[in-house]
N, CA and C atoms as a LAMMPS dump frame, in Angstrom:
ITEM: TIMESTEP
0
ITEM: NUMBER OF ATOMS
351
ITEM: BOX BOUNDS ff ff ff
-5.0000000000000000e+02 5.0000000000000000e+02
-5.0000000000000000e+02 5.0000000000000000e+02
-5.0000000000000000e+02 5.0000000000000000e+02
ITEM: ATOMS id mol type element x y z
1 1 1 N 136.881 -326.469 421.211
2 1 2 C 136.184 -325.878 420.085
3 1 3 C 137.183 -325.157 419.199
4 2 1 N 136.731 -325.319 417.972
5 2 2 C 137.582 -324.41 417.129
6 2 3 C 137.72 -322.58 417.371
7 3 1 N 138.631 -322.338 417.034
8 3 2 C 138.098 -320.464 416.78
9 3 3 C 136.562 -320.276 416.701
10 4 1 N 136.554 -319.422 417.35
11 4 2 C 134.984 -318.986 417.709
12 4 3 C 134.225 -318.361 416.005
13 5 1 N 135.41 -317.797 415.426
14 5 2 C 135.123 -317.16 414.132
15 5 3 C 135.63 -318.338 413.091
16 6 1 N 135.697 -319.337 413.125
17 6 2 C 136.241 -320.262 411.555
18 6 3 C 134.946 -320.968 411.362
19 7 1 N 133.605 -320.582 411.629
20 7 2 C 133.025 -320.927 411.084
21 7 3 C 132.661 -322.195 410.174
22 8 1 N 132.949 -323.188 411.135
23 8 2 C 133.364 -324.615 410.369
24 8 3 C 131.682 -325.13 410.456
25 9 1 N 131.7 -326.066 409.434
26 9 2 C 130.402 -326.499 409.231
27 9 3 C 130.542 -327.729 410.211
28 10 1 N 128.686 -328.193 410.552
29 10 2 C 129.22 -329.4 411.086
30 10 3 C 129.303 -330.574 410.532
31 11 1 N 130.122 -331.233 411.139
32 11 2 C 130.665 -332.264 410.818
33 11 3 C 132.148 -332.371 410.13
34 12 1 N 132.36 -331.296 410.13
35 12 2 C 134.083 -330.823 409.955
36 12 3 C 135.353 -331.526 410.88
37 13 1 N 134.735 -331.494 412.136
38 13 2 C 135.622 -331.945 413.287
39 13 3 C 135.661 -333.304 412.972
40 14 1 N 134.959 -334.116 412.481
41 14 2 C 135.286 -335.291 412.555
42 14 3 C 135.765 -335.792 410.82
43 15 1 N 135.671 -335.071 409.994
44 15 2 C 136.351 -334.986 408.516
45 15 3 C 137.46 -334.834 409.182
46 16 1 N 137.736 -333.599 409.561
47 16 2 C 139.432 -333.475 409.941
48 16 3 C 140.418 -334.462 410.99
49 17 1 N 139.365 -334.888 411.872
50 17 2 C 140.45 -336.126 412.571
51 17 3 C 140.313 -337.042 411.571
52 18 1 N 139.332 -337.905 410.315
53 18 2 C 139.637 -339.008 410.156
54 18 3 C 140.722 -338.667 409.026
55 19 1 N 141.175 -337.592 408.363
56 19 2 C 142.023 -337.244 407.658
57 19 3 C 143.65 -337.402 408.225
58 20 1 N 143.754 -336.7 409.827
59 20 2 C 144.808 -336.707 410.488
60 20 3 C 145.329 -338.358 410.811
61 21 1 N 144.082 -338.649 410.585
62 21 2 C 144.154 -340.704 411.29
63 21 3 C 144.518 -341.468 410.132
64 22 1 N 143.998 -340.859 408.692
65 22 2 C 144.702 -341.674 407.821
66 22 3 C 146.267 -341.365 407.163
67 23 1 N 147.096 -340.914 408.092
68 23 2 C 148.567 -340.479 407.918
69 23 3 C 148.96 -341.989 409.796
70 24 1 N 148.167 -342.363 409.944
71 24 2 C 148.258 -343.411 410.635
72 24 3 C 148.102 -343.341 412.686
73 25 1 N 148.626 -344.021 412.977
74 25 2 C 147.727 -343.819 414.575
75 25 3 C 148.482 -343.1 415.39
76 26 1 N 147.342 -342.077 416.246
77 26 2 C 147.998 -340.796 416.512
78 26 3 C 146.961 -340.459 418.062
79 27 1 N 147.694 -339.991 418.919
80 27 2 C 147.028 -339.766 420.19
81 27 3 C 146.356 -338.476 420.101
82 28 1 N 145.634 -337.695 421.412
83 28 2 C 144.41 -336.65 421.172
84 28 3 C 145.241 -335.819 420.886
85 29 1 N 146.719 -335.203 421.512
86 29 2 C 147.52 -334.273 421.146
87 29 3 C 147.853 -333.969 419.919
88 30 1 N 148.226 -335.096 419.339
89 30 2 C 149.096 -335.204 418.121
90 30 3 C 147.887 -334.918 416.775
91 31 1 N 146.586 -335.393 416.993
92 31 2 C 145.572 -334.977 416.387
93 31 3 C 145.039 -333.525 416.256
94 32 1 N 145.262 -333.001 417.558
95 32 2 C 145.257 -331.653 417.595
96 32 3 C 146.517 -330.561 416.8
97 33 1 N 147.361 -331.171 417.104
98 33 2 C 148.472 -330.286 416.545
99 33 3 C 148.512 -330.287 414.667
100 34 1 N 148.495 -331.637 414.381
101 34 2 C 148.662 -332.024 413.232
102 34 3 C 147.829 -330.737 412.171
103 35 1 N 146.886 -330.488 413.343
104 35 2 C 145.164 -329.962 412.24
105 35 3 C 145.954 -328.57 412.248
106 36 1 N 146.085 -328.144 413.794
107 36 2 C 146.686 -326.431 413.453
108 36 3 C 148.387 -326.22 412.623
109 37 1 N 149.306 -327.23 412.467
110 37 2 C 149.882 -327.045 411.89
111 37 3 C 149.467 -327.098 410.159
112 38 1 N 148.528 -328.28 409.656
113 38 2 C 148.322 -328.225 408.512
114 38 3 C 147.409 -327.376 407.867
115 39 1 N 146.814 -326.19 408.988
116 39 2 C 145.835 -325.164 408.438
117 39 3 C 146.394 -324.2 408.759
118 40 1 N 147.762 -324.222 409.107
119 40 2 C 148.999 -323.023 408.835
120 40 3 C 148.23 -322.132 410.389
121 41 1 N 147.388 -322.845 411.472
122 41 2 C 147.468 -322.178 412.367
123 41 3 C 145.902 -321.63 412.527
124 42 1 N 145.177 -321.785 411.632
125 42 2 C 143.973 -321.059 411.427
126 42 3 C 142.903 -321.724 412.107
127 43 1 N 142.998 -323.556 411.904
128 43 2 C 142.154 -323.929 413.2
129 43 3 C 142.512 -324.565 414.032
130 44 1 N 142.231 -324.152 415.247
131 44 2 C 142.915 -324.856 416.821
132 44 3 C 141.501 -325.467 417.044
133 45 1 N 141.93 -327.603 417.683
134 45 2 C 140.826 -328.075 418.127
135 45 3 C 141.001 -328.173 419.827
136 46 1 N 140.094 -327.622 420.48
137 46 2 C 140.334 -327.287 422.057
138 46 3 C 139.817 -328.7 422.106
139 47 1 N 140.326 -329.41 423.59
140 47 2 C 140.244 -330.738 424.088
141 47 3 C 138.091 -331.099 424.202
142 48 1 N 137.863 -329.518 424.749
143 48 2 C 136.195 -329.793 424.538
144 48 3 C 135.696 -330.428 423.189
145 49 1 N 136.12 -330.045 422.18
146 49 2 C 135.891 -330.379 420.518
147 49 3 C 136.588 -332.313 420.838
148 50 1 N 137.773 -331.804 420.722
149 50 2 C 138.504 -332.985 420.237
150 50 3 C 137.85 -334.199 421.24
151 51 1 N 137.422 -334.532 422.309
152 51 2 C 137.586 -336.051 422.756
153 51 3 C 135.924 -336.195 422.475
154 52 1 N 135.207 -335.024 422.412
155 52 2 C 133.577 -335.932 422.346
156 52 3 C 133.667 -336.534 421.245
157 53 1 N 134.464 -335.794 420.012
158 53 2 C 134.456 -336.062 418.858
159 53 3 C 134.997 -337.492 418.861
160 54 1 N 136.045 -337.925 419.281
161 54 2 C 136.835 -339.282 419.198
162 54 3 C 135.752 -340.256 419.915
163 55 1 N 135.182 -340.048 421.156
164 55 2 C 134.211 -340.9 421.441
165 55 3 C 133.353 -341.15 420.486
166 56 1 N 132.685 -339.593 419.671
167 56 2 C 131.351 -340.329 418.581
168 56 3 C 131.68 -341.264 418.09
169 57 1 N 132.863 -340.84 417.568
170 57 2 C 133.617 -341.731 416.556
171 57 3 C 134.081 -342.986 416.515
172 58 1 N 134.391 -343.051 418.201
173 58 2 C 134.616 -344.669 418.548
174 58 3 C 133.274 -345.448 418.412
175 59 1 N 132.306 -344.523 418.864
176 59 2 C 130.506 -345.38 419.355
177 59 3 C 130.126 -345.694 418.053
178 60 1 N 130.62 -344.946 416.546
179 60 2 C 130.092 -345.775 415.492
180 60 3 C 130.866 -346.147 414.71
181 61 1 N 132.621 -346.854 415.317
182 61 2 C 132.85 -347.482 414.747
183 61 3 C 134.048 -347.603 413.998
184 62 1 N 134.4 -346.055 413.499
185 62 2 C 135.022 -345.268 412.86
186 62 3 C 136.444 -345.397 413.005
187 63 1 N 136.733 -345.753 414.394
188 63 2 C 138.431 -345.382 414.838
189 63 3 C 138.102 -346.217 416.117
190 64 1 N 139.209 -346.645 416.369
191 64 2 C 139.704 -347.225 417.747
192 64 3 C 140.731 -347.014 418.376
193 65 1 N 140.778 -347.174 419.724
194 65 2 C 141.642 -346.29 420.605
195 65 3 C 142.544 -347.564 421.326
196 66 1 N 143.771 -347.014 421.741
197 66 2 C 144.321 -348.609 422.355
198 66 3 C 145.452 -347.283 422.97
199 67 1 N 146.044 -348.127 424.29
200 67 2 C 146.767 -347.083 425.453
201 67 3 C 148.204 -347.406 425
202 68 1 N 149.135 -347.089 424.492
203 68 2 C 150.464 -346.524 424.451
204 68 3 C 151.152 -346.087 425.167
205 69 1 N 152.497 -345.668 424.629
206 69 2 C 153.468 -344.784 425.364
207 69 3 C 153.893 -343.429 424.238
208 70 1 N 153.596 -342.501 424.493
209 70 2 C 154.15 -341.499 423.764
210 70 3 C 155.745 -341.204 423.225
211 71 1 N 155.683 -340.263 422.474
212 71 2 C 157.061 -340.112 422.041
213 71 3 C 158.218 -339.561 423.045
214 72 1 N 157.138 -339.168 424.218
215 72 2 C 157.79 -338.458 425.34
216 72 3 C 157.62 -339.484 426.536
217 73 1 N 157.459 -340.185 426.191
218 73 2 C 157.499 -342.288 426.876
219 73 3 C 156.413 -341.498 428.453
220 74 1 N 155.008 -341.09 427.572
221 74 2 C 153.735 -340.862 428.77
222 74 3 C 152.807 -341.381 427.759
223 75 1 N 151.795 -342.336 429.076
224 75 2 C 151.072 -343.253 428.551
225 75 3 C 150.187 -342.105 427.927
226 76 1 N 149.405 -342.844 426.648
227 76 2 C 148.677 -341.881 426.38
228 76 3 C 148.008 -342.745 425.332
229 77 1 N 146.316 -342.634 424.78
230 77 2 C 145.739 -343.179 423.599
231 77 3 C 146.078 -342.87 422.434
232 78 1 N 146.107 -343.928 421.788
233 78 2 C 146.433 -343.805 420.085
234 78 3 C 145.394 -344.289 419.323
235 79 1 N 144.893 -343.357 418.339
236 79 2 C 143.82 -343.626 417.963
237 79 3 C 144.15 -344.136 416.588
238 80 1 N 143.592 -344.984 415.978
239 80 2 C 143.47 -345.332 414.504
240 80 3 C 141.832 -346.058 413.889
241 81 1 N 142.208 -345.45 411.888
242 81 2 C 141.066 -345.621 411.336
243 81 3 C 140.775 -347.115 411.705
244 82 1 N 139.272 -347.477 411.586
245 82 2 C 138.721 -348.773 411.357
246 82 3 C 138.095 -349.105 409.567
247 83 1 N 138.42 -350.279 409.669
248 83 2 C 137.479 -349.924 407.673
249 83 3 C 136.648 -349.656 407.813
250 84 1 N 135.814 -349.355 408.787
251 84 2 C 134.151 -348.436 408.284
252 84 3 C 134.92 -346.877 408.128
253 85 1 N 136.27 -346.321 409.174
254 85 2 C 136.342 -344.998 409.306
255 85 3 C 137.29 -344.992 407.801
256 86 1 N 138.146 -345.707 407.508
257 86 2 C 138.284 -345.638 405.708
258 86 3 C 137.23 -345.124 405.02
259 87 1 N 136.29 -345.553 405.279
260 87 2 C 135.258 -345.542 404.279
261 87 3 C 134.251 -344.185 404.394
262 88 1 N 134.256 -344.106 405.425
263 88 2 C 133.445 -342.699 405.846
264 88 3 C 134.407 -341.508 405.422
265 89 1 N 135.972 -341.802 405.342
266 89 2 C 136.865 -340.84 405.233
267 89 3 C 136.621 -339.938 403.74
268 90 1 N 136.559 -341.503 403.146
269 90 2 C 136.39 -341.319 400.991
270 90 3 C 135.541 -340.686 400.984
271 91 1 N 134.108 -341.288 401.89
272 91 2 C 133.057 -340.453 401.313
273 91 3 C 132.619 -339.242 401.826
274 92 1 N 133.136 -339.029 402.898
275 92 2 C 132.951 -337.613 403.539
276 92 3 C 134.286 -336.047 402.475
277 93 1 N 135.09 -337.136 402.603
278 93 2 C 136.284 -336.309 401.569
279 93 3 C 135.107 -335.849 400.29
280 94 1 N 134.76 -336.434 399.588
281 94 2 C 134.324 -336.21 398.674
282 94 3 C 133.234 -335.581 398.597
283 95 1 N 132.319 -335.537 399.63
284 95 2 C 131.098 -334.458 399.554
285 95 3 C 131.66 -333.31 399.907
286 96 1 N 132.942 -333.209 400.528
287 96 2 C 132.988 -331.884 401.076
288 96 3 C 133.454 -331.028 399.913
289 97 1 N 134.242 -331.699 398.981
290 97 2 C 134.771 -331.519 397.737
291 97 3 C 133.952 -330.649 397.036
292 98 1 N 133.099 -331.779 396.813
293 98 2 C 131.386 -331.29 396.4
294 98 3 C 131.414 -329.718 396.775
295 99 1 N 130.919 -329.959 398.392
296 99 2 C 130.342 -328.527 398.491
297 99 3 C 131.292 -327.413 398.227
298 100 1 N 132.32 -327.794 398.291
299 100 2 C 133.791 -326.725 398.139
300 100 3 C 133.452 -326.114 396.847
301 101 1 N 133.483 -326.724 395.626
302 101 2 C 133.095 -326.729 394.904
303 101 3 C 132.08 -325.712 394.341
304 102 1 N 130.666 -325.873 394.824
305 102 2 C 129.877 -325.4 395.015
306 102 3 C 130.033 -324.396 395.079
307 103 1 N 130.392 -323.937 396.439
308 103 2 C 130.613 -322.561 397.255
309 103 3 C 131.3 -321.695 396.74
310 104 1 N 132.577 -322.028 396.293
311 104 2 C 133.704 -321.624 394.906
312 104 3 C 132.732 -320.947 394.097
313 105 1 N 132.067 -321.926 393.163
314 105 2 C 131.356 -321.202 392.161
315 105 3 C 130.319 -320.388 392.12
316 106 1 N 129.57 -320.457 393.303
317 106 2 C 129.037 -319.546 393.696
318 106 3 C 129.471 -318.001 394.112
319 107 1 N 130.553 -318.038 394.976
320 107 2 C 131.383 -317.003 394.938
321 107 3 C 131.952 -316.358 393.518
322 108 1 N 132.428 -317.27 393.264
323 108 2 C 133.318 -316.769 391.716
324 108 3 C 132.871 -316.395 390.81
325 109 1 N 130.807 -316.292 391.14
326 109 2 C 129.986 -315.878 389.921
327 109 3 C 130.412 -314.49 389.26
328 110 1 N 129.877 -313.973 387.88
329 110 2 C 130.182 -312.968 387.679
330 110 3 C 129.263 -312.286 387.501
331 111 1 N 128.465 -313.152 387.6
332 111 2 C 126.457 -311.828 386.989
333 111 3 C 125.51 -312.772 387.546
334 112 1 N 124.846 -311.507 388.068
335 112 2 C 123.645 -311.512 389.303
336 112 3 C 122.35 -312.452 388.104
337 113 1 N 121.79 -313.047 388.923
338 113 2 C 120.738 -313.979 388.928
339 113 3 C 119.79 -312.78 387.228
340 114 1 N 119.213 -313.626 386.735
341 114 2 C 118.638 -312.292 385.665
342 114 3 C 117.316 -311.934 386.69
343 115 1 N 116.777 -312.779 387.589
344 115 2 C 115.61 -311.563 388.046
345 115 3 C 116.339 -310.637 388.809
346 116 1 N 117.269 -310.277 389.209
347 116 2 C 117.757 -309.444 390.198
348 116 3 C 118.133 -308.542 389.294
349 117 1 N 117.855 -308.436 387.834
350 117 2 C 118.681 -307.338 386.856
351 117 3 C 117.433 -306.259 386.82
């Protein structure tokens, strides 16, 4: 699981691996690290988060898994996108955008609703 406090919405965990997967095929470790290094540390995915997530993800389609040798020559899965998980990537990227968006401007308002005046 992520930090108990990062408050991630759901469906985040699996935005963020298919993001890590489209920099190309990458085992459960390397998926994990990738996320806390590129959020400067802020979210850690614990192995509970990370493999149900890769299973959903395999069951619809998204990514596929095939057994390797690591960089540290230990067998280990490497996961990569499938063109449905391309495709879920664009469009999940982009709603989240959306709500980013959203949330931004909502925050960034400067004057209260007029019935609240």
């Amino acid at each position: 699981m992520f930090a108990k406090d990062s408050g991630l919405l759901q469906g985040t965990v699996e935005l963020l691996v298919l993001k890590t997967l489209s920099w190309g095929p990458m085992h459960g470790y390397g998926i994990a690290s990738w996320i806390e290094s590129a959020t400067n540390d802020v979210l850690r995915m614990e192995e509970g988060s990370l493999y149900p997530a890769l299973y959903r993800m395999a069951r619809k389609g998204w990514i596929r898994g095939e057994w390797g040798l690591s960089e540290n020559n230990r067998r280990a899965k490497f996961y990569h996108l499938t063109p449905e998980g391309e495709k879920q990537f664009r469009e999940q990227s982009s709603g989240w955008q959306r709500l980013a968006d959203a949330v931004n401007a909502a925050i960034g308002a400067t004057r209260a609703p007029s019935w609240a005046r």
